[in-house]
N, C-alpha and C positions, 0 to 999 in steps of 0.2 A: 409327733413323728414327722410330721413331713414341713414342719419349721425346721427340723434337724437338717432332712434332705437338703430343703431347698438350700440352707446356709451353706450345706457342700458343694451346694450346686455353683455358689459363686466367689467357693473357697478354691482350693488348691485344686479337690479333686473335679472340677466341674465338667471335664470329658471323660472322666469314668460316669460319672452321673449323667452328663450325654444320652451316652452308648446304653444305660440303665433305662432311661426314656426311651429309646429310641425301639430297643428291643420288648420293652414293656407294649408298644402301641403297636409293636409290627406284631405281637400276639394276641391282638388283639383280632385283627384281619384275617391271621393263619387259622383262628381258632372256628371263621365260619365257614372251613373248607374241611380241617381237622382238626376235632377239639384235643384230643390226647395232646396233639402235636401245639398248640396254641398253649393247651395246660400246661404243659411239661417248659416252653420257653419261658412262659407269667411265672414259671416259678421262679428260672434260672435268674429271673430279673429281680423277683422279689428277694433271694438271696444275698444279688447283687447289693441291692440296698440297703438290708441288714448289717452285710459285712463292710458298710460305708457308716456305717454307727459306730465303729473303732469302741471303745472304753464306755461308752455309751450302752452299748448292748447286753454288758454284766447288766445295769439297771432293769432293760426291757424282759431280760431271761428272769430277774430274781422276782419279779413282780408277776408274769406271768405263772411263773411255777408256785407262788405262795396261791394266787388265786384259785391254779388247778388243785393244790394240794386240800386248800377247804372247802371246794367243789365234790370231792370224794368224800370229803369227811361227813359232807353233809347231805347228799345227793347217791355217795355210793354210785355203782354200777349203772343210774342211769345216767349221771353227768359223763362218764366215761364213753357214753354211746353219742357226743354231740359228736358232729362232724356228718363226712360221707365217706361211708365203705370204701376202699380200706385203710381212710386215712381220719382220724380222728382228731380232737384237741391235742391228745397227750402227744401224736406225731410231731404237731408242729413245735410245742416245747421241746421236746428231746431235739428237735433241730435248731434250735436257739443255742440248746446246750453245745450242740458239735460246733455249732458256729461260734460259740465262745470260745470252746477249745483251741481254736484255728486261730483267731484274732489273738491271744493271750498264749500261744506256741511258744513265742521266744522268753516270756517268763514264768513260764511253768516252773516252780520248785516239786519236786516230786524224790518221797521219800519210799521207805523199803514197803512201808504198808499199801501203798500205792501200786509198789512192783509187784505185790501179791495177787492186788486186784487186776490187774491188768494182766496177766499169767492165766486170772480163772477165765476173764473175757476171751483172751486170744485161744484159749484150748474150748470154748463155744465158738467161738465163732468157726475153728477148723472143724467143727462137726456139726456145724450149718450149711456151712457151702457147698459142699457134695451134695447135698439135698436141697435145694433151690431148684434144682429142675425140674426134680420129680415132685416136689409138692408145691412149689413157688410161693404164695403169698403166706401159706400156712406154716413151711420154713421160719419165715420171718416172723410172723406171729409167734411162734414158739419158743424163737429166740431171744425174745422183751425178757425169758428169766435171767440171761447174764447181759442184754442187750441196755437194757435200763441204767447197768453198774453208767452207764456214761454220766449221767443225774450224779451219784457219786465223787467222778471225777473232779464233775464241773465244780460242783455245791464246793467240795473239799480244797480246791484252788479260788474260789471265785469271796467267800465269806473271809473277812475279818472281824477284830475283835468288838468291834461297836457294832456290828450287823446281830451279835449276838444279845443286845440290849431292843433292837428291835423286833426280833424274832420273841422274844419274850414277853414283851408288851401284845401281840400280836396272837401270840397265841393266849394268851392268859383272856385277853378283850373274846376272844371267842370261844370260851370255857361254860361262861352262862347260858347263852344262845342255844348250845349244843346241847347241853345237859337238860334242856327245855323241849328242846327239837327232837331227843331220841325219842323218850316214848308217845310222845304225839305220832310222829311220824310212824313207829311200828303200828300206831292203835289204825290209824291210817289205810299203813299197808296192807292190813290183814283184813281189817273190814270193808275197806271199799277199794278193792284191788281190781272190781272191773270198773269203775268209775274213771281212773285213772288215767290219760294219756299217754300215748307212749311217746321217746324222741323221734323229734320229728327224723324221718326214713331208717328208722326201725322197727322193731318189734317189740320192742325193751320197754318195762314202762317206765315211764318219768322219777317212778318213787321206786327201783329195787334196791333193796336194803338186802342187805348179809350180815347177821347177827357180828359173825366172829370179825370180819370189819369194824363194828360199831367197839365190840368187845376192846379188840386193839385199840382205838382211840380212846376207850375208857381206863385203860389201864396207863395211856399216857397223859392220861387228865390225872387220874389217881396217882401218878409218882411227882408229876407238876405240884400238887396240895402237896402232899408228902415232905417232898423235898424245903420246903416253902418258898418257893420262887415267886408264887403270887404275893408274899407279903413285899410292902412297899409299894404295890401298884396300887390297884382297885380295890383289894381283899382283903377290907375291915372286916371285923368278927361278925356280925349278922352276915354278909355274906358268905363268908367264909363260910360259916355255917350249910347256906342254903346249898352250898354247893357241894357239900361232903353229904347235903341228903340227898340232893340231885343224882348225886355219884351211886352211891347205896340204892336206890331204886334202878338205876341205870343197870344197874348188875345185876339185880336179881328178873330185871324185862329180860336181858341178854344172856343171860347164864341158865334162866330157865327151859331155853328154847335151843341151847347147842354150847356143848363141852368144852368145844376150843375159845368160845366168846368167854365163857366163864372161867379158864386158865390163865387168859390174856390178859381181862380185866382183875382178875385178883394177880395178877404180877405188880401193878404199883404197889403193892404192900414190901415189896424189895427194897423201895426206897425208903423205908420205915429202919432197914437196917441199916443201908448204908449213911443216909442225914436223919438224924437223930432230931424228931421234930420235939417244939416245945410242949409245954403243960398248957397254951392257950389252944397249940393246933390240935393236942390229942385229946383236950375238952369238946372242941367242934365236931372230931372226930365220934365220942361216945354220943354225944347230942344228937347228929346225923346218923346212927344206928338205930336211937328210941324212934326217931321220927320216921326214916324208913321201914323199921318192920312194923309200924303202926299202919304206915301210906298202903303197904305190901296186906296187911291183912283186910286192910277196907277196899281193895280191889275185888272186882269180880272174876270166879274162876274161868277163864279162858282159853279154850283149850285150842291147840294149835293143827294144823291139817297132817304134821308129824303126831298127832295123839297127844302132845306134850302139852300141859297147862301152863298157866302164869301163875307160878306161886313158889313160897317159898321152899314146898314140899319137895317141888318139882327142883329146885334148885339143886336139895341136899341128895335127891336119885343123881342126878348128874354127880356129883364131886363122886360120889360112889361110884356109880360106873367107870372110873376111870380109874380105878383100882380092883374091883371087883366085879363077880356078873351077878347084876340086878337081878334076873331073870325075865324085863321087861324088854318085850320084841322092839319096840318102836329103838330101844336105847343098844341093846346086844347084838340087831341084826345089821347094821351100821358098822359097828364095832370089827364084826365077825367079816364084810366084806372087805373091808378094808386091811386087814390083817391078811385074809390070803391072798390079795392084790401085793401087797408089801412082799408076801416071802417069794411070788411069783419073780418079784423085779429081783430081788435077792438071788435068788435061784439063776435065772440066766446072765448075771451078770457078774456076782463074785464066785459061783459055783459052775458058770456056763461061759457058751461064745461070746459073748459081750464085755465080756473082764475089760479090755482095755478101750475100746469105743463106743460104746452105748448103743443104741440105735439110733442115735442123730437126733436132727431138731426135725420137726417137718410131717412123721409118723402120728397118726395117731395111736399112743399108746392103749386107750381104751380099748379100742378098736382090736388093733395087733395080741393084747394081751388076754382080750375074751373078758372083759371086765367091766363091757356098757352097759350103761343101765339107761341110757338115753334114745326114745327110738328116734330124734333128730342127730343123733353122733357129736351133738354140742359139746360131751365131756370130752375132753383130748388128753387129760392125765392125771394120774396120782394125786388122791386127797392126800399130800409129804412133798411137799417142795425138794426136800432132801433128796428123796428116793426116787423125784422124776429128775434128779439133776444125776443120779446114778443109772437112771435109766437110761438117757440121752448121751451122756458123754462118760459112761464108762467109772470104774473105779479111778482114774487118772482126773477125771472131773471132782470127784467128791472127794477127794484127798485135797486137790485142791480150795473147793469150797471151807471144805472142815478147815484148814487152816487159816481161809478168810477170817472164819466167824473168831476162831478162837484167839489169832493174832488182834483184832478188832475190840474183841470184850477183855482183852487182857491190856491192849495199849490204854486204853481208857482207864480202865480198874487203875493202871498205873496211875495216871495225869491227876486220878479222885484223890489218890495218898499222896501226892506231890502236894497239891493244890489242899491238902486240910492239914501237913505240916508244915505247909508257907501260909497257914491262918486265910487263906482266898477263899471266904466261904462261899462266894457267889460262884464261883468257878467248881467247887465242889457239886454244889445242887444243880449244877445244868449237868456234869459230868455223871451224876446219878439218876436227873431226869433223861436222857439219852440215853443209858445202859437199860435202864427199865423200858423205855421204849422200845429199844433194841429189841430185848429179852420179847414183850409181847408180840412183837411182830413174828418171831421166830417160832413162837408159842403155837400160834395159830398158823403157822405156814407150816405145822408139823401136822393138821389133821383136817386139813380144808386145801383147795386149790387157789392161791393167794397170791404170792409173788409171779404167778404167771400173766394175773393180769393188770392193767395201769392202778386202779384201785388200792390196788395193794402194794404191786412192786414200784412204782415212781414213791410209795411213802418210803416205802424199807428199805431203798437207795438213798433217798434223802437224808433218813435219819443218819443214816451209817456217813453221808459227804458231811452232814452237821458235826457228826463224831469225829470225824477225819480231820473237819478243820478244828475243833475243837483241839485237840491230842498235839495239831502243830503249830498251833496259836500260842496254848501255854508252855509248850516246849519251849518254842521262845524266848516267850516273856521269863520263862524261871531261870532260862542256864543263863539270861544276861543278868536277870538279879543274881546270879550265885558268882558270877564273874566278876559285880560288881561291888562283892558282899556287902551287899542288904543287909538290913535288918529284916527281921520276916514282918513286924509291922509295918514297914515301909513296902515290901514287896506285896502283901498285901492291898497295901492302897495300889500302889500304881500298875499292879496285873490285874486289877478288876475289869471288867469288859464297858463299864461305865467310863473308865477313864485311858485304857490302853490305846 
């Protein structure tokens, strides 16, 4: 980084860089008289020289945000709390992201799905602003649910078609590690959870884990094998192996302890319909079910401070409950609050004064609705991402979202049948690893509070900018094969993302 600067420094721009220095040290001075005031200028400067990174700072952004993104995956909600109140890691990414936007303005391509997206932000953001006064920083806080889509934007303009050769390597390389690391780390959390430190100036501890978080990344490790994206990397058959048992254990730690983990993580099995794996993946696959429910039965029973155990037992109550009533309190009485929270936000809003503006961002809805169950008021909304996005902005917001999601999973579905009748089968398997992911995220933001916070919403932004550029990557690459009529063998070879 500051080889980059100085080269500016005694390039063209060397009195924007100056003036960058110069303001840099003069806040440094202002800051031991008024630190806000000191703060707030080290920023304007540190921006300064960001935005002197030109074409450069796609790199700093995509490398920054891959690290946060397996920071959460691994870390969950405590990596989320690095930083200082009320500015954390994920702040300063989302601000790489704007500043990408800004830098790469005049070559924006931006298509109808794009205009959708930016429809749903701009009708959040008008029912944020009115409420910045009255609640201020927790406005803004509340706003990361449509405030995030920027992660989106950027990923969606910012990835080309080799970026997706490395996205893949990258994630596959930290498929083993994870699948190692979940249940240690739950056996972890749950037994030595005072042991634990918290981040430093929090209260958070170092290791909090959220089942239907872990769940989600299970189900996008489970369509990743599925799909067989990992073949040709690392993912000879013993491992291959190891890791459809890894996965099977991962599911039944996670699925025995919360509903939404267990939806999210049996969603890779989507991808079983859409890429059609072979006779070697779906041997690994039987192989990794003896070995799991064997690993599963030689477990000890573990019951959780929800009543729930670790077992497989405990698994098959859950799939149940989510069709039927158990008659078990720990599973029904969950079930039973969150359904009258649900027709609550129903009620005043498709049936009451809220129809067309929600209550805003910035409310706490727990609060407002008689629906805490927190005696700190930490819960601020709706376990339904959906229903707090109807809470907040009105049936005008969730017509719009609904056609987010549905314009989103339908461009993509297209790009998978484009891409397996042009024989691109590598393009097919990311295009179905990304819809299954999609799918999980959505899965779990239907019955958990998820997308409201960086953990969750910087993934489920990401995946969708990943799908985004995916869907205009091979638009591309296919309407100039079709213009230039290809062969499909030949369009195959040269729309692979290996060689595009």
């Amino acid at each position: 980084m500051a080889r980059i600067v100085l080269g500016r420094f005694y390039g063209s721009d060397w009195r924007l860089t100056a003036l960058v220095v110069a303001i840099a040290l003069g806040s440094g001075a202002l800051a031991a008289r008024s630190q806000t005031l000191g703060l707030g200028i080290a920023a304007v400067a540190a921006i300064g020289c960001l935005l002197m990174l030109g074409s450069r700072l796609t790199t700093v952004f995509l490398f920054l945000l891959t690290t946060l993104l397996f920071g959460y995956a691994f870390l969950d909600k405590g990596f989320a709390y690095i930083g200082v109140y009320p500015l954390f890691i994920s702040e300063l990414v989302l601000l790489l992201a704007v500043l990408h936007l800004v830098v790469t303005s005049t070559r924006l391509k931006l298509d109808w799905l794009h205009v959708v997206l930016i429809a749903f932000m701009a009708w959040g953001l008008a029912r944020t602003i009115p409420y910045i006064d009255a609640y201020g920083i927790n406005a803004l806080r509340d706003a990361t649910l449509w405030g995030y889509g920027l992660f989106a934007l950027t990923l969606s303009t910012a990835i080309t078609a080799k970026h997706f050769d490395r996205v893949r390597s990258l994630y596959n390389a930290a498929i083993l590690p994870f699948l190692v690391w979940l249940p240690v780390a739950v056996l972890i959390g749950r037994q030595y959870a005072d042991q634990i430190p918290n981040v430093l100036g929090s209260g958070v501890s170092a290791l909090t884990l959220k089942y239907g978080d872990l769940g989600v990344h299970l189900g996008g490790i489970g369509a990743f094998l599925f799909s067989g994206l990992g073949r040709g990397l690392v993912m000879r058959r013993a491992i291959l192996a190891l890791a459809f048992t890894l996965w099977m254990v991962g599911i039944v730690v996670v699925g025995s302890a919360n509903r939404g983990a267990l939806l999210a993580g049996l969603a890779a099995f989507a991808a079983v319909v859409l890429v059609r794996p072979t006779w070697r993946a779906l041997g690994s696959f039987a192989a990794a079910i003896v070995l799991a429910v064997g690993a599963v039965l030689a477990l000890p029973d573990v019951t959780y401070a929800s009543q729930r155990s670790l077992s497989a037992g405990q698994v098959i109550d859950n799939i149940t409950s989510i069709l039927f009533d158990t008659g078990a309190p720990e599973l029904e009485g969950s079930k039973e609050w969150r359904s009258a929270w649900w027709n609550a936000i129903l009620g005043y809003t498709i049936d009451g004064p809220y129809f067309w503006t929600g209550k805003g961002f910035g409310v706490n809805l727990a609060d407002d609705d008689g629906f805490q169950v927190d005696t700190t008021g930490s819960l601020r909304s709706p376990h339904n991402a959906h229903l707090n996005i109807l809470a907040r902005t009105g049936v005008p917001g969730l017509a719009l979202w609904v056609a987010l999601q549905v314009a989103f999973a339908g461009s993509l579905l297209v790009s998978y049948f484009r891409a397996r009748r042009w024989g691109a089968s590598l393009w097919c398997q990311i295009d179905a690893w990304l819809l299954v992911y999609w799918l999980a995220l959505i899965l779990n933001a239907t019955v958990d509070v998820f997308f409201e916070g960086p953990q969750g919403g910087i993934w489920y932004w990401s995946v969708f900018g990943l799908g985004l550029a995916a869907i205009r990557i091979q638009r591309s690459l296919f309407d100039d094969a079709k213009r230039t009529e290809e062969s499909a063998a030949a369009v195959a070879q040269r729309v692979s993302p290996a060689t595009a």
